[in-house]
BALOBA-1460 file (C-alpha; in Angstrom, 3 decimals):
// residues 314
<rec num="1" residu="x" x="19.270" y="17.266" z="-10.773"/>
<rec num="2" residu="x" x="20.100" y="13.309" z="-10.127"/>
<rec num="3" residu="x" x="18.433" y="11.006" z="-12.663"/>
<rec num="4" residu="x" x="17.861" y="7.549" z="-10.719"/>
<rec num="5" residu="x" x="16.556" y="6.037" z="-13.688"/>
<rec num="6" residu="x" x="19.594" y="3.303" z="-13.481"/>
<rec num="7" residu="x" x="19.599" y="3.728" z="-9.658"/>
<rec num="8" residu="x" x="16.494" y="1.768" z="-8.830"/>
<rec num="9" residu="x" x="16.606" y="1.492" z="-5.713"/>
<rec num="10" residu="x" x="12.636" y="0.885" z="-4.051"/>
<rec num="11" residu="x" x="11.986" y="3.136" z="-1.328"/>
<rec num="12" residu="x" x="8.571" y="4.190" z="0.500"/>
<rec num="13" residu="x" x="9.738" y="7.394" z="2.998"/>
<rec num="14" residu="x" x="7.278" y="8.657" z="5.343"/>
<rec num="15" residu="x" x="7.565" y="12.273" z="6.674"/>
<rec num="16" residu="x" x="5.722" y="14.688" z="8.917"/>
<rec num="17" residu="x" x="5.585" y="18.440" z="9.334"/>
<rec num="18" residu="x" x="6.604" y="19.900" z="12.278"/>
<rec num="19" residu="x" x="3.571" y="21.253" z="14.638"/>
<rec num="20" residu="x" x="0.955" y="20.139" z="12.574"/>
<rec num="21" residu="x" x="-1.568" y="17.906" z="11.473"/>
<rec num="22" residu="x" x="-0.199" y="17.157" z="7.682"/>
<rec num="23" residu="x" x="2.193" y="13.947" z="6.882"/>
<rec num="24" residu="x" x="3.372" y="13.132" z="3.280"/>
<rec num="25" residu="x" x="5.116" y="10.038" z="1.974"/>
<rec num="26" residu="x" x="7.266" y="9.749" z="-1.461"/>
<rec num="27" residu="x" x="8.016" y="6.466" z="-3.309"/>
<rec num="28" residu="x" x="9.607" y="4.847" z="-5.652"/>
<rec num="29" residu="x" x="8.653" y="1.355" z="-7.182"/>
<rec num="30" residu="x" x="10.195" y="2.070" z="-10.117"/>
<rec num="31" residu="x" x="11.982" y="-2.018" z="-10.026"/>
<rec num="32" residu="x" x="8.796" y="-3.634" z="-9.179"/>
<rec num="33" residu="x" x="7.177" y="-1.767" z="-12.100"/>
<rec num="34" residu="x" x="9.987" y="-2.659" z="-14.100"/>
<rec num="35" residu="x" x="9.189" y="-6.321" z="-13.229"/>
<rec num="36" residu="x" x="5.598" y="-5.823" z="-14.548"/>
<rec num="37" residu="x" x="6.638" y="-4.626" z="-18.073"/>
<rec num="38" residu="x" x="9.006" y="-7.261" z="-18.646"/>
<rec num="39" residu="x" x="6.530" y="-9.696" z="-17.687"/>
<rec num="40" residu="x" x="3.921" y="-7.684" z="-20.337"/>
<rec num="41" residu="x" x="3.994" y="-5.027" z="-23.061"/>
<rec num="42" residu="x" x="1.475" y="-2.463" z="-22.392"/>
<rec num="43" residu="x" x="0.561" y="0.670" z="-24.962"/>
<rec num="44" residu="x" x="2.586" y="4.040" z="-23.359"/>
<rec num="45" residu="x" x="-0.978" y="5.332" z="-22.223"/>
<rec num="46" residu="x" x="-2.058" y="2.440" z="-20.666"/>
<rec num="47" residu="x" x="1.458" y="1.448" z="-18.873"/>
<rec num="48" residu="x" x="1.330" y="5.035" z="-17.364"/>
<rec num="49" residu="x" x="-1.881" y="4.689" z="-15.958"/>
<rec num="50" residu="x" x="-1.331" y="0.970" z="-14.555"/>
<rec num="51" residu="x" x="2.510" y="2.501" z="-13.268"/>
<rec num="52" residu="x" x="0.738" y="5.653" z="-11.553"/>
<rec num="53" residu="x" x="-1.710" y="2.955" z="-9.850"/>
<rec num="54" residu="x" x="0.870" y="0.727" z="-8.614"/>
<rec num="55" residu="x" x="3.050" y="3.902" z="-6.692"/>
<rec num="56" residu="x" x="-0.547" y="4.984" z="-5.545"/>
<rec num="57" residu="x" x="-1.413" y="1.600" z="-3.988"/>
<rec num="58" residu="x" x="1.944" y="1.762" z="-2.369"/>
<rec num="59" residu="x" x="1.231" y="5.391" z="-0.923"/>
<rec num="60" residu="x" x="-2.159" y="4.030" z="0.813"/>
<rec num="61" residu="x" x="-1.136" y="1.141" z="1.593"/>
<rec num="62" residu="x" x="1.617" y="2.262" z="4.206"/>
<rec num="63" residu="x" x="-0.850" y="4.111" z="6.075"/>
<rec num="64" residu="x" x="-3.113" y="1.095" z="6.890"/>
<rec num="65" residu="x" x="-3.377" y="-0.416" z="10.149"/>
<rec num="66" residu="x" x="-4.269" y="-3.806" z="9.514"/>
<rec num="67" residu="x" x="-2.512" y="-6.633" z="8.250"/>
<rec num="68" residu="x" x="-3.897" y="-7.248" z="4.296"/>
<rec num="69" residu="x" x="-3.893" y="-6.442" z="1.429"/>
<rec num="70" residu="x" x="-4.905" y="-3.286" z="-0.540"/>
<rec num="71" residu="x" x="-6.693" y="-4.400" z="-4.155"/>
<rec num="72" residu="x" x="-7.480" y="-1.337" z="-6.222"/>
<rec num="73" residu="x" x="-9.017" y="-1.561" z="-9.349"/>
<rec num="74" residu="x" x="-10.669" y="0.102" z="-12.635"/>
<rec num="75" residu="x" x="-13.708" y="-1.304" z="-14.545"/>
<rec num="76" residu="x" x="-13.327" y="0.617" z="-17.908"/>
<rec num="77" residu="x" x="-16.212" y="0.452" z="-20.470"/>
<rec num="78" residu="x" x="-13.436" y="1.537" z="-23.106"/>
<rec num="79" residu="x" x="-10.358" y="-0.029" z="-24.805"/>
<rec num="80" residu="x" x="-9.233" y="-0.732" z="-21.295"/>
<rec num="81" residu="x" x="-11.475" y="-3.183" z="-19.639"/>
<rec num="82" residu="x" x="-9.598" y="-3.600" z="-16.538"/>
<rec num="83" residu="x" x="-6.378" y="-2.338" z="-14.123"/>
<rec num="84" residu="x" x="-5.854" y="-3.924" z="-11.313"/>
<rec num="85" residu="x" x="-2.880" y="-3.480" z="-8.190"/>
<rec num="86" residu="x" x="-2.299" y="-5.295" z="-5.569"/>
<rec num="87" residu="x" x="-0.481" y="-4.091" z="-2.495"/>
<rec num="88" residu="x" x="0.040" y="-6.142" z="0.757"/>
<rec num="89" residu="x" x="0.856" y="-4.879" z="4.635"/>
<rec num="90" residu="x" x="4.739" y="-5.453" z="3.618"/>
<rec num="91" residu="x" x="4.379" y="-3.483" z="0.134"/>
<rec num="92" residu="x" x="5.188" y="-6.245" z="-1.631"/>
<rec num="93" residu="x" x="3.079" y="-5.361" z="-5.059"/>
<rec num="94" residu="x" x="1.790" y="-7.062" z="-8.647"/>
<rec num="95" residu="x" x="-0.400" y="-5.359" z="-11.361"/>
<rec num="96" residu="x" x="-1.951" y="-5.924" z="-14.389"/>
<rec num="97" residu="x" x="-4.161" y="-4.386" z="-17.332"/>
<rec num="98" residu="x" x="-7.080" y="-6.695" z="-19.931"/>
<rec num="99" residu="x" x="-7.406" y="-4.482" z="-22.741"/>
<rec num="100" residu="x" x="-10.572" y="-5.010" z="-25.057"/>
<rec num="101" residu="x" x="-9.470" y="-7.422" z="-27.933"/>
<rec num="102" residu="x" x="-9.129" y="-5.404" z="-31.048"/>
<rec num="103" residu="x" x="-8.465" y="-2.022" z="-29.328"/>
<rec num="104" residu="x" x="-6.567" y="0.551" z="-30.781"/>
<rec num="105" residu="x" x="-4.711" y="2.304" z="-28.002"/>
<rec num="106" residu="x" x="-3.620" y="5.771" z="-28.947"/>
<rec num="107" residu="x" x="-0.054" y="6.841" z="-27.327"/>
<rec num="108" residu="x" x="-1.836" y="10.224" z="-26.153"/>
<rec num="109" residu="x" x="-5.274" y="8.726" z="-24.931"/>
<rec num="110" residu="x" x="-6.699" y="10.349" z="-21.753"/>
<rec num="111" residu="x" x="-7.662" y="8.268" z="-18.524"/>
<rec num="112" residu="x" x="-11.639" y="9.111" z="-19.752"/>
<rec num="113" residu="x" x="-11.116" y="7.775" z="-23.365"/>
<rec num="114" residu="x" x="-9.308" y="4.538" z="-22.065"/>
<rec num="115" residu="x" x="-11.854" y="3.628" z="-19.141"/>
<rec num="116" residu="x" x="-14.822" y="5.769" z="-18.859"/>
<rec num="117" residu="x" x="-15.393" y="6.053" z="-23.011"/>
<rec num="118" residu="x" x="-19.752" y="5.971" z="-22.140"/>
<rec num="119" residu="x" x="-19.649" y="7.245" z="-17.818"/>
<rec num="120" residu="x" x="-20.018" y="3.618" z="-17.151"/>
<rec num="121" residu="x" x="-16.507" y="3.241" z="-15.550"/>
<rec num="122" residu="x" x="-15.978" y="2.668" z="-11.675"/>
<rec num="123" residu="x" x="-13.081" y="2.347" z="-9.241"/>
<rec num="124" residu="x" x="-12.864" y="0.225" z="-6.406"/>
<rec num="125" residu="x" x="-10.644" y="-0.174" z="-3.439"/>
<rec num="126" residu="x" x="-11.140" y="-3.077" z="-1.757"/>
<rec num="127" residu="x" x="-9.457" y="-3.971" z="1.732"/>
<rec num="128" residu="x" x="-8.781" y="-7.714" z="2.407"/>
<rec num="129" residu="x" x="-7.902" y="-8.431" z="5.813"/>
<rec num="130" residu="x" x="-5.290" y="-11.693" z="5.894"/>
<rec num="131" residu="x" x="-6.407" y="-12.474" z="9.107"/>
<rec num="132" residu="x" x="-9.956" y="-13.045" z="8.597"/>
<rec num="133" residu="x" x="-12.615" y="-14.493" z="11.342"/>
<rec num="134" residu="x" x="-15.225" y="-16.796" z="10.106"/>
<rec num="135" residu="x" x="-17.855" y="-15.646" z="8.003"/>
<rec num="136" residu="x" x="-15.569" y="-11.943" z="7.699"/>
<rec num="137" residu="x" x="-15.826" y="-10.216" z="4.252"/>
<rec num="138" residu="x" x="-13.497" y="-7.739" z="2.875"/>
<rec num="139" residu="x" x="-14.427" y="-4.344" z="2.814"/>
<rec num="140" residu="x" x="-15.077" y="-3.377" z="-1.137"/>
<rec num="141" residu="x" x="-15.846" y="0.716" z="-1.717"/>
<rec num="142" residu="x" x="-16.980" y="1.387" z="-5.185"/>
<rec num="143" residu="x" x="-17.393" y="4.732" z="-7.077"/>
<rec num="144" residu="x" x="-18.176" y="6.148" z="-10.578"/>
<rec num="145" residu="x" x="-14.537" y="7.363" z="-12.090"/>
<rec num="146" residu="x" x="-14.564" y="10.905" z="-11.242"/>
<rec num="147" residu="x" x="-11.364" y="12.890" z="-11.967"/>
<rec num="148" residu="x" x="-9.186" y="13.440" z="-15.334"/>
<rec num="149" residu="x" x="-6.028" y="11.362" z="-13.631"/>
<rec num="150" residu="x" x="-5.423" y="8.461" z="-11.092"/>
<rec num="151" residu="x" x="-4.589" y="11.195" z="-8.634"/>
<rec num="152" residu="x" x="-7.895" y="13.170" z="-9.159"/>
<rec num="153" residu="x" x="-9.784" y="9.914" z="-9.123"/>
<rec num="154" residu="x" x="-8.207" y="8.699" z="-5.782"/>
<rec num="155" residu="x" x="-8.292" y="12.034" z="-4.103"/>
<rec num="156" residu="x" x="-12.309" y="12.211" z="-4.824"/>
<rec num="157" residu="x" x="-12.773" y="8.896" z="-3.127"/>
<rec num="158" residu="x" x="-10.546" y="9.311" z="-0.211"/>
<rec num="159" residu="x" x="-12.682" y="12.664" z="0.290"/>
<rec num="160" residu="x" x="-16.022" y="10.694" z="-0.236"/>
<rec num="161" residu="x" x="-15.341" y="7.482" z="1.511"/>
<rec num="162" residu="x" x="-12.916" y="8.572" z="4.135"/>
<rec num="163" residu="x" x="-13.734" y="12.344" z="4.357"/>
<rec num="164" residu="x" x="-9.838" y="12.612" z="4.355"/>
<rec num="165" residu="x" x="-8.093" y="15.569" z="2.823"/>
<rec num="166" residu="x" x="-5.630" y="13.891" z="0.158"/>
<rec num="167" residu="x" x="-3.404" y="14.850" z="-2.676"/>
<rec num="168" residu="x" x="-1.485" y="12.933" z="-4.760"/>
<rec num="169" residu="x" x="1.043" y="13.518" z="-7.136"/>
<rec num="170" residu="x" x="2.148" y="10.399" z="-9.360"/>
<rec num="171" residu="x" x="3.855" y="9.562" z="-12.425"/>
<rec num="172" residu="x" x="5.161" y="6.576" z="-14.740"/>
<rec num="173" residu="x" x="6.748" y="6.105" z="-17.731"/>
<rec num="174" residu="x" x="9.139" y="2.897" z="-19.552"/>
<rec num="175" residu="x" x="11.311" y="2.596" z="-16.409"/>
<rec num="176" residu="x" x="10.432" y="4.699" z="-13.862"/>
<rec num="177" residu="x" x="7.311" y="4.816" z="-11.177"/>
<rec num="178" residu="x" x="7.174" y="7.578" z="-8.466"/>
<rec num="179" residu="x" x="4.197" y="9.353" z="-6.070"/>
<rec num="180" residu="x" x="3.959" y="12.086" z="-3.435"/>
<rec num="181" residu="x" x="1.226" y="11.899" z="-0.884"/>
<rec num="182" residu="x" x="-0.112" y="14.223" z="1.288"/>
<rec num="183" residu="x" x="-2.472" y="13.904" z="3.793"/>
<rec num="184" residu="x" x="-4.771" y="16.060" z="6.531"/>
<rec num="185" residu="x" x="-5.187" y="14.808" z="9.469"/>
<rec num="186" residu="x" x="-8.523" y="14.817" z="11.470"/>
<rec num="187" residu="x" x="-7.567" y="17.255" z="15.221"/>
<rec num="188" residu="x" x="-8.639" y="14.528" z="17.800"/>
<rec num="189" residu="x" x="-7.584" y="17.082" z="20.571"/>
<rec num="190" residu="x" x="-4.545" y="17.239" z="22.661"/>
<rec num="191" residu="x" x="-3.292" y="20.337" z="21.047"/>
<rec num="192" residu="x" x="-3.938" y="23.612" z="21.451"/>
<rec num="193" residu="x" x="-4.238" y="25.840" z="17.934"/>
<rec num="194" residu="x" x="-1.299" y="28.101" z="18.929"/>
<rec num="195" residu="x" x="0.519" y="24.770" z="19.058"/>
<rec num="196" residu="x" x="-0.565" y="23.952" z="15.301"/>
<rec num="197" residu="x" x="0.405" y="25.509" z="12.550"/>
<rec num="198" residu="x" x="-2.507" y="26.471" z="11.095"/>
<rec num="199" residu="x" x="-1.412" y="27.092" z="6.972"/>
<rec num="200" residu="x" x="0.990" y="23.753" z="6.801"/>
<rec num="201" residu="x" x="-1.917" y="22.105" z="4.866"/>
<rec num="202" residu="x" x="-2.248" y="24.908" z="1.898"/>
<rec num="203" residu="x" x="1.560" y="25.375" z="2.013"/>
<rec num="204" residu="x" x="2.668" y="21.897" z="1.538"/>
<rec num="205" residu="x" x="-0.081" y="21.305" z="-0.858"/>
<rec num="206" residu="x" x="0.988" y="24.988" z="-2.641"/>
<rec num="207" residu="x" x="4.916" y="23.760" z="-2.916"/>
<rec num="208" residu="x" x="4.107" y="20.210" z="-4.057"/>
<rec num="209" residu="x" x="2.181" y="21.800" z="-6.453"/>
<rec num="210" residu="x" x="5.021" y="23.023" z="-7.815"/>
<rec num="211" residu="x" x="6.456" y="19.429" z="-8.927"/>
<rec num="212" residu="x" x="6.258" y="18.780" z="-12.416"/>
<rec num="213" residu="x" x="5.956" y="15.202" z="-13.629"/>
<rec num="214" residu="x" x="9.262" y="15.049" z="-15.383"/>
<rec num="215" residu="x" x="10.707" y="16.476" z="-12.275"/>
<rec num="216" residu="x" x="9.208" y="13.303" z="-10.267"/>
<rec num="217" residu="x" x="10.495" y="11.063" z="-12.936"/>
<rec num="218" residu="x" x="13.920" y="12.183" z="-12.859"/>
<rec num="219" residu="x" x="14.620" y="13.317" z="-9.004"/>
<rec num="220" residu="x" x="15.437" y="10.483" z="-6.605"/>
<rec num="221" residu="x" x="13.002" y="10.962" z="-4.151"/>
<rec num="222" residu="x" x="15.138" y="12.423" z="-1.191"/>
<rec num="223" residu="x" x="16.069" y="15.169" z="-3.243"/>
<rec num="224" residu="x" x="12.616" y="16.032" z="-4.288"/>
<rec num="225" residu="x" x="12.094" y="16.393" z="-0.652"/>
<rec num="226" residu="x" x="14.864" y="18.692" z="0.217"/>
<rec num="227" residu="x" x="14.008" y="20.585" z="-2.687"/>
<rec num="228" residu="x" x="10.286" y="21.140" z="-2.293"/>
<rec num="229" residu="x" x="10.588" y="21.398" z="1.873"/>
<rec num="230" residu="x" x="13.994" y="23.092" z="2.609"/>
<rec num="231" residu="x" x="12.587" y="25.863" z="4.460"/>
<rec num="232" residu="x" x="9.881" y="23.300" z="6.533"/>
<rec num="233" residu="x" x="11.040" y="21.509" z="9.992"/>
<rec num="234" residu="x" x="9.968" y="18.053" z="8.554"/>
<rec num="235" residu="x" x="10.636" y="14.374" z="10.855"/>
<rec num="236" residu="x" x="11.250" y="11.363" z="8.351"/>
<rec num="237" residu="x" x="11.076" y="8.085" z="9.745"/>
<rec num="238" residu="x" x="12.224" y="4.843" z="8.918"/>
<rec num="239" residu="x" x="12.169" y="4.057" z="4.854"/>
<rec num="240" residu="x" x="10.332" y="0.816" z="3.866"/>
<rec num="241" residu="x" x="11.304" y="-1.201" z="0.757"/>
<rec num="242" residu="x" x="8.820" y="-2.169" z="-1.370"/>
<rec num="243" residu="x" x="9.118" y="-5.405" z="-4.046"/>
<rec num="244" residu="x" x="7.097" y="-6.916" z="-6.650"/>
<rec num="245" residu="x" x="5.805" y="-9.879" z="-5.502"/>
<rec num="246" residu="x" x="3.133" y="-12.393" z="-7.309"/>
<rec num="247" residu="x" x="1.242" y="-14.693" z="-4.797"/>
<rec num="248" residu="x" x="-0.330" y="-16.939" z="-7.350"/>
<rec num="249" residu="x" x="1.084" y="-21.005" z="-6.786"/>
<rec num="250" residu="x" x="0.019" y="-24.349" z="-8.484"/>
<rec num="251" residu="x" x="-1.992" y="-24.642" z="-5.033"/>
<rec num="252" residu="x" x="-4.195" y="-22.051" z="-5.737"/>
<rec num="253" residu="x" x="-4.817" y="-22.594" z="-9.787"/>
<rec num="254" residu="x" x="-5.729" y="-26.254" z="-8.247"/>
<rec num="255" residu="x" x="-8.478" y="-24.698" z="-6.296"/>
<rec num="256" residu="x" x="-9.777" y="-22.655" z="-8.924"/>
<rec num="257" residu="x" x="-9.988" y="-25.498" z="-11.204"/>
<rec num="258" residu="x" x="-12.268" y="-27.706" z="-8.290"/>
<rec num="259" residu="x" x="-14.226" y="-24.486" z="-8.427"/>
<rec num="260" residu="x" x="-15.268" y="-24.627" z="-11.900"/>
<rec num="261" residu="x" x="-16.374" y="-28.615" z="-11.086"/>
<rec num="262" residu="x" x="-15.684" y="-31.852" z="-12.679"/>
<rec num="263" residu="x" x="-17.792" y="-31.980" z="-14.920"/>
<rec num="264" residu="x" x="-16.740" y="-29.005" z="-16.607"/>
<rec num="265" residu="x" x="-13.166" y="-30.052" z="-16.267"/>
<rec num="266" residu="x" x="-13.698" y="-33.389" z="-17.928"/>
<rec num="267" residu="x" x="-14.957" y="-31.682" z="-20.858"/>
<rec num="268" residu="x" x="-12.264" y="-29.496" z="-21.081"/>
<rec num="269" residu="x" x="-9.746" y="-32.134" z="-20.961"/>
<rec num="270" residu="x" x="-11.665" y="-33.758" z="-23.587"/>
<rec num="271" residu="x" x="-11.204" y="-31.030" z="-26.241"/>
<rec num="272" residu="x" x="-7.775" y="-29.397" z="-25.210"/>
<rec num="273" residu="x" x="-6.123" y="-32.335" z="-23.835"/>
<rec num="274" residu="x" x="-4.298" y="-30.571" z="-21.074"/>
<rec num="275" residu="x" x="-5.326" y="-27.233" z="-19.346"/>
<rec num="276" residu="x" x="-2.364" y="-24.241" z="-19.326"/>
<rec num="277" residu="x" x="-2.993" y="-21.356" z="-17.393"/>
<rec num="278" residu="x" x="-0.948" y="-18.525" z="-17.119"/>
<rec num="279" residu="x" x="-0.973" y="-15.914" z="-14.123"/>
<rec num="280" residu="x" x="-1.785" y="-12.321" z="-15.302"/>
<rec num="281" residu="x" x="0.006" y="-10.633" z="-13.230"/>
<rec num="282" residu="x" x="3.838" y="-12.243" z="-13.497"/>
<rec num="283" residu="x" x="3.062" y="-14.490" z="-16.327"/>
<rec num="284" residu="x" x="3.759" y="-17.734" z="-14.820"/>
<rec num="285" residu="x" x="2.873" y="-21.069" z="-16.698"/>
<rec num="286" residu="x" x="0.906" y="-23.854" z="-15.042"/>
<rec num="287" residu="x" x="0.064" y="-26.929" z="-16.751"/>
<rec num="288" residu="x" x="-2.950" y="-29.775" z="-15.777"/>
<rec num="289" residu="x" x="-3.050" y="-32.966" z="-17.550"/>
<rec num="290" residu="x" x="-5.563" y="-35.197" z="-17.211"/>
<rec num="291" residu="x" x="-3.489" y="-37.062" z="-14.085"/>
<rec num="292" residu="x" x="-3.137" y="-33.977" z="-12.561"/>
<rec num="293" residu="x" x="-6.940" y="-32.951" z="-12.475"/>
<rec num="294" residu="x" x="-7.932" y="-36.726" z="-11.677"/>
<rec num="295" residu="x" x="-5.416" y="-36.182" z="-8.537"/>
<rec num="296" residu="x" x="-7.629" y="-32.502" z="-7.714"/>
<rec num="297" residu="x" x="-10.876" y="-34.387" z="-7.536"/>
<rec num="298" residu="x" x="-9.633" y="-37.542" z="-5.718"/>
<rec num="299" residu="x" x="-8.112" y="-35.544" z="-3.050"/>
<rec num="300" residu="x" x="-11.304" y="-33.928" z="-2.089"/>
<rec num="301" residu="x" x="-13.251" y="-37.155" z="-2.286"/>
<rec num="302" residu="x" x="-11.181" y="-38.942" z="-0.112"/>
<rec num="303" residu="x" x="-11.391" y="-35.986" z="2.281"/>
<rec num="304" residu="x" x="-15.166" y="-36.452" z="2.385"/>
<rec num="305" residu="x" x="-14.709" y="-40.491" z="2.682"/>
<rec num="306" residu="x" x="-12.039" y="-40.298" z="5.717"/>
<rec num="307" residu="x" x="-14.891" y="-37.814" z="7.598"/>
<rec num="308" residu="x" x="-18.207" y="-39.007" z="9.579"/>
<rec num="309" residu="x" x="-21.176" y="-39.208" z="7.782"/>
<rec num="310" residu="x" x="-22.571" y="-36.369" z="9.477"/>
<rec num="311" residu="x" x="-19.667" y="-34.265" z="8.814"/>
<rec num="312" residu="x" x="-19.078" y="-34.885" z="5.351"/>
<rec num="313" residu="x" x="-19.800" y="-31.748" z="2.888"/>
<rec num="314" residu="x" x="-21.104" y="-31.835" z="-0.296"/>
């Protein structure tokens, strides 16, 4: 067995079975999520759950058609108030977890006890296109948290909201962040069912289910798929490469600032003296004196001064 737990190397492989209607991917993010940890320190329950998320988002992500990014997220009503990952069209990824100030985390809590402590708890997938049209929203589905793992929860709502047949196999620990995927395709015609082959879909799902977590942990992901598929005819295309990648900039805490409004600035400014903000996600410092926010305000009035009256917004 190869441990790859100092051979990161970030790899998304997509595969297909031979004469049928089932395709499967395996990555491994396990340097992006190694980026996230040193960025924060997690409890071990919590940075599994967050580092199953973040190879999950990867594993849905590569099989959209549309050039955006993936946001999936948990609203816990437990010690964990929120998880949140963040994959875009190129896998480039960032995640992050609020937990509940005060919380005890227990090493061996369950996904239930850290989120969904009183069945209030709900994931969401949303899907935000970058290349918007005017007046475009993203599309945002929502569910109650149904399933004892990440994989059980996503697999319910890709059945629900997609009425895809899904399974997922995914698991994280300190250093290491890995997922299987497979996935039924709908038969839009053009074969004939002597063409298909009718059992891939229980026997993939029947030999993946033979992966154990440490196995996925440990096994670079090529190997895993030699060793579960040997006797299959599977294609593999291309690998991808997924990164971390944090898209926050000084730009865009600027704009959040103008969106909170002057006159709660000014006040601000007037007790603190200078605003920092730090990203959650890759823990970047940005700091607003009271030049700087003077400078945020000044630019938008003299955008509305240079305009025609008519035009000018308010």
């Amino acid at each position: 067995m190869k441990d790859t737990h100092l051979n990161m190397t970030e790899t998304l492989q997509k595969f297909m079975f031979d004469n049928s209607q089932v395709r499967g991917e395996l990555v491994d993010i396990s340097e992006a999520w190694c980026h996230v940890l040193s960025r924060r320190s997690y409890p071990a329950a919590v940075a599994t759950i967050l580092g199953e998320m973040m190879s999950a988002a990867a594993l849905l992500s590569a099989n959209l058609k549309f050039n955006g990014t993936i946001i999936m997220q948990i609203h816990g009503d437990g010690p964990v108030q929120l998880l949140v990952v963040e994959c875009d069209a190129s896998l480039r990824l960032r995640a992050t977890a609020k937990i509940a100030d005060g919380a005890v985390v227990e090493d061996e809590a369950t996904l239930q006890q850290l989120v969904n402590l009183h069945g209030e708890g709900r994931f969401a997938i949303t899907l935000d296109p970058s290349d918007k049209l005017p007046g475009q929203q993203a599309y945002q589905g929502i569910v109650a948290l149904d399933g004892d793992s990440i994989a059980n929860v996503i697999e319910n709502y890709m059945m629900r909201s997609e009425q895809l047949d899904t399974k997922l196999w995914l698991a994280a620990d300190a250093s290491v962040s890995r997922g299987l995927l497979l996935q039924k395709l709908p038969d839009e015609g053009g074969h004939s069912l002597a063409e298909l082959d009718a059992d891939a879909w229980n026997r993939s799902v029947m030999l993946a289910g033979t992966l154990s977590q440490q196995e996925l942990l440990s096994t670079d992901i090529m190997t895993l798929l030699q060793r579960l598929y040997w006797e299959e005819t599977v294609r593999v295309f291309e690998p991808r490469h997924p990164a971390f990648h944090c898209s926050c900039s000084r730009e865009k805490v600027g704009n959040m600032l103008k969106m909170l409004g002057q006159e709660e600035i000014d006040s601000a400014l007037s007790d603190l003296g200078e605003l920092e903000i730090q990203c959650d996600f890759c823990g970047q410092h940005y700091a607003f004196d009271t030049v700087d926010c003077v400078q945020l305000f000044a630019a938008e009035t003299l955008a509305d001064a240079i305009l025609p009256p008519g035009q000018q917004q308010h």
